[in-house]
N, C-alpha and C positions, 0 to 999 in steps of 0.2 A: 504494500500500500504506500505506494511515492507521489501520488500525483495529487494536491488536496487544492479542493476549490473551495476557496472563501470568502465568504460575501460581509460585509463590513470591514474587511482589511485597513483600509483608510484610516479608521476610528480608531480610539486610544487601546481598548481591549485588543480590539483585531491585528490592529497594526507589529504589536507585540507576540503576539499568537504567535504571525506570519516570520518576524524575525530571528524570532526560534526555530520553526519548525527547519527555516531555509539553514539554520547554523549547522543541525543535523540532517540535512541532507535530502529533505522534504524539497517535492518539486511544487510551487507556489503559483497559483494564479488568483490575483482577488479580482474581487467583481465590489464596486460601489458605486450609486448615486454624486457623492461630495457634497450631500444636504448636510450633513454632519462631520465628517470625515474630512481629511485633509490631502489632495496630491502628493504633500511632500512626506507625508507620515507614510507611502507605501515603499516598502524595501525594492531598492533596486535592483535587486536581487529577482525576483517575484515579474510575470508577466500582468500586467493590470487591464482590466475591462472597466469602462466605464459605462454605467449602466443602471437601471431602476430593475427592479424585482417583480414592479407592478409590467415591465412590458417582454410578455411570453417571446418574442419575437430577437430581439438583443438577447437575452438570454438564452434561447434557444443556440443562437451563434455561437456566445462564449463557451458554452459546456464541448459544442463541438471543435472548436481549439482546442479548448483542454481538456478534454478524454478524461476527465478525474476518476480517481479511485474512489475517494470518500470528499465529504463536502463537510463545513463547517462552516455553522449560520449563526455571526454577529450582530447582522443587519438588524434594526429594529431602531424606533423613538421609544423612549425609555426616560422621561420629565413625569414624573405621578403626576403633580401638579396637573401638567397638560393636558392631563390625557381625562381628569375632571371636567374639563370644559371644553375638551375637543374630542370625545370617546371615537368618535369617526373616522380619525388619522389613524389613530392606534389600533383599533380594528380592521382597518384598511391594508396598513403598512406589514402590523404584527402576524398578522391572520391571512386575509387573501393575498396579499403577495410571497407572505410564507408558502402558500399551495401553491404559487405557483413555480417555487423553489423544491418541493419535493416531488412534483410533476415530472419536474426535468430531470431528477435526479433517477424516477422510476424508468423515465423516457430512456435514456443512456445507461443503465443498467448499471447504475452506483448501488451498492447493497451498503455503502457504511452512512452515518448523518451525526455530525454531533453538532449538539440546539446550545446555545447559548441562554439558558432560562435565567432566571430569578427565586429569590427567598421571597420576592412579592405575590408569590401564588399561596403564601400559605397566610398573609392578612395577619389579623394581632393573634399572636398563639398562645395558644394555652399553656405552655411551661416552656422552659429552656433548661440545657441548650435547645434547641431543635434539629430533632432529629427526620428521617425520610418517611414514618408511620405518620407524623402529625398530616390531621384536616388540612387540604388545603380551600383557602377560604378566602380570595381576594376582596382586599375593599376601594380597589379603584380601577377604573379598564385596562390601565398599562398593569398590571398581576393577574388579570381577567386574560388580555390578549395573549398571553404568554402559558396560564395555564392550556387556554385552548387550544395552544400550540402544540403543548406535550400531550392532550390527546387524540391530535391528528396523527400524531407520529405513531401512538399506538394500534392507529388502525391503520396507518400505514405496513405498520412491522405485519400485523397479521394481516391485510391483503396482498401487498405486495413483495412483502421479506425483505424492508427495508430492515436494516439494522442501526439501530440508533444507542445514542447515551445522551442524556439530557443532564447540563450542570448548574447547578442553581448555585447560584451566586450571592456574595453576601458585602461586604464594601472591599473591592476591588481600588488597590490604590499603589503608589509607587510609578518606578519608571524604570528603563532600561537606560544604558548610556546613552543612546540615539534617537528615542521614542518616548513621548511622555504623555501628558493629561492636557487637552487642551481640547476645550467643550464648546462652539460658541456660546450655549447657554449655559454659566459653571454655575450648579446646584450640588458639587461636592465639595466636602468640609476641604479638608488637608490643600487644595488648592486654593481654595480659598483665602485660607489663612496664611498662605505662601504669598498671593497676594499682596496682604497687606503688607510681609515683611519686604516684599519688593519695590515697595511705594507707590502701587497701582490702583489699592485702595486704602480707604481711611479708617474701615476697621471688618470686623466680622462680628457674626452675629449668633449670639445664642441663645438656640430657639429653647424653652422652657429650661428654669433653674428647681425646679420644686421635685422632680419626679423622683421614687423612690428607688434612689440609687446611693452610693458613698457622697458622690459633690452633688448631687441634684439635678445634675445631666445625664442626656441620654446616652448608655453604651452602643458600640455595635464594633463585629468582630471584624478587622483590617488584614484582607489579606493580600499579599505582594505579587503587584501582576509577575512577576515571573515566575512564583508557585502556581499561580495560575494557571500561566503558559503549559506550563509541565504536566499538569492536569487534564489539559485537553489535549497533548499528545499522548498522553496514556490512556486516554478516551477512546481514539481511531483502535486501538490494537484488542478491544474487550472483545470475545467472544459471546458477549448476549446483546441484550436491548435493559436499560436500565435509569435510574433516577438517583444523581448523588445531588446532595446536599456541601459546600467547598467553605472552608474557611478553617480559621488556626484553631478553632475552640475556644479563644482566651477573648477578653473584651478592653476596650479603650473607651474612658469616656470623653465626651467634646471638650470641658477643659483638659483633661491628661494632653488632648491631641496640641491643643494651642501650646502647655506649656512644652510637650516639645519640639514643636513648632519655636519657640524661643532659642531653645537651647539648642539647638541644631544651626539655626542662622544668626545666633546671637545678638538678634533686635528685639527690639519692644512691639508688641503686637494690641492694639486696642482692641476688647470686646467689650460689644452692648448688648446686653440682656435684654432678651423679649421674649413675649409670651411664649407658652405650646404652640405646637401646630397640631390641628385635629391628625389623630390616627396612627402618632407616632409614638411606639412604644417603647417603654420605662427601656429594653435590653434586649437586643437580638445578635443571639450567640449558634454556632452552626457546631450539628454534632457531626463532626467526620469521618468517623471511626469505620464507616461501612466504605469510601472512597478508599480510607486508608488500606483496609481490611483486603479487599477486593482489587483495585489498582494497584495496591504498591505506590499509594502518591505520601512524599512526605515533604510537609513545607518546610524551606529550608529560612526563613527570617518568620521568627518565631513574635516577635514584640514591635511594637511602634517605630521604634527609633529608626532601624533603616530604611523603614518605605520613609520615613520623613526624607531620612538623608537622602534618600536616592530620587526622591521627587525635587526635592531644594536642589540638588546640583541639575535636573534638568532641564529647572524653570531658570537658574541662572546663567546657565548657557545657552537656553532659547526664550530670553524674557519677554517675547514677543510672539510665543507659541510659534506656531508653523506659518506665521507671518503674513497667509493668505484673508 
């Protein structure tokens, strides 16, 4: 299995995938829009399609350039927020142009699929960590669009013997030497607050102080995209169709993140307190044990500090992201 077709490559997740895989020897073609994604974030390495999901037709093309072996589907809007007040994109984007990603992939006779999901298909849960048993129980269409996705793929696997692994994700954050975090729209923390130590902005912001945690902020479990990365090449190689749950186990909370957000670029960083945000829970920890178990995936930056560090020096050397 050499030949992997990836759709969101462009993107901060994808783009990083794609630079791994090509380090080991992965033959690389992405396929993106650049609604989100960036030109210069695709490895040069890699043959690039430029292209929408939603048009069977360009698609159709690049799968026939690139003969892939298995596919690996980034693609997606993914703003909660947004997708409140525009459920139509996300259903649109998430969903039917997903079909028509796994059309093609039945079309050309790809038997492998690995989905790029979310921990947002399982909505506020009932204990943690969270583990792969819990309800999944989305509370906004971007975790709706997403569950739907993993079970299309299940009726894919049993009509047409796609084979798939679906990895849900949990804050994905860090950077590689060459590849980093740059979102036009930044609604994640750690960038953020790099941000401001970069003088881009005049503070960050954090959302509810009261929840019942050690400081009153909310956790959530930070794993390093290149544990990441590693993850979904150990994905392509499973012998079944299956459902992991990705992250270190351990939690950071929004202050812990700011204060080493300091300590890392040794400035002063301002925060202003502000309310909750509806739906956002006290702590969300991801139980891995079954990924570990099963894959053989073991993350190798275990705590905060180095996705800091490794995001700080990428935002310092591209303080103007990928400049387009």
């Amino acid at each position: 299995m050499k030949k992997i077709f990836v759709t969101g490559g462009a993107g901060y997740i994808g783009s990083i995938c794609v630079e791994e895989m090509l380090n080991k020897g992965y033959e690389v073609a992405v396929f993106d829009n650049l609604t989100e994604g960036h030109a210069a974030a695709v490895d040069s390495r890699a043959v690039f399609f430029q292209g929408d999901l939603a048009d069977r037709t360009v698609l159709r093309h690049a799968f026939g350039e690139a003969k892939p072996d298995a596919v690996m589907h980034f693609a997606a809007n993914a703003l909660v927020g947004e997708s409140m007040t525009n459920p139509s994109k996300y259903f649109r984007n998430n969903v039917a142009s997903g079909i028509n990603l796994v059309d093609m992939a039945v079309e050309f006779g790809v038997k492998k699929f690995v989905f790029s999901s979310t921990c947002a298909t399982f909505g506020i849960p009932d204990r943690m960590p969270l583990d792969e048993s819990l309800p999944q129980n989305p509370i906004n269409p971007y975790g709706e669009s997403k569950l739907m996705f993993e079970s299309i793929l299940r009726w894919y696997r049993q009509i047409h013997d796609l084979s798939f692994v679906a990895l849900r994700y949990f804050n994905a954050a860090g950077a590689s030497a060459n590849f980093g975090e740059d979102h036009r729209i930044e609604t994640h923390l750690i960038p953020n607050v790099l941000k401001v130590a970069l003088g881009q902005k005049d503070h960050v912001e954090i959302y509810g102080t009261d929840y019942p945690t050690p400081d009153g902020t909310c956790i959530r479990d930070y794993i390093h995209i290149l544990d990441l990365a590693q993850a979904h090449i150990l994905a392509l190689h499973t012998g079944h169709s299956d459902f992991y749950n990705i992250g270190t186990g351990g939690g950071t909370s929004v202050r812990e993140v700011i204060e080493t957000c300091k300590k890392v670029t040794g400035r002063e960083i301002k925060a202003v307190e502000k309310p909750r945000r509806p739906g956002d829970p006290p702590r969300l920890i991801a139980a891995s044990e079954k990924i570990r178990a099963e894959l053989g995936w073991e993350p190798k930056f275990q705590n905060i500090l180095p996705i800091v560090e490794s995001a700080w020096e990428w935002h310092v050397n591209h303080p103007r992201g990928y400049g387009d």
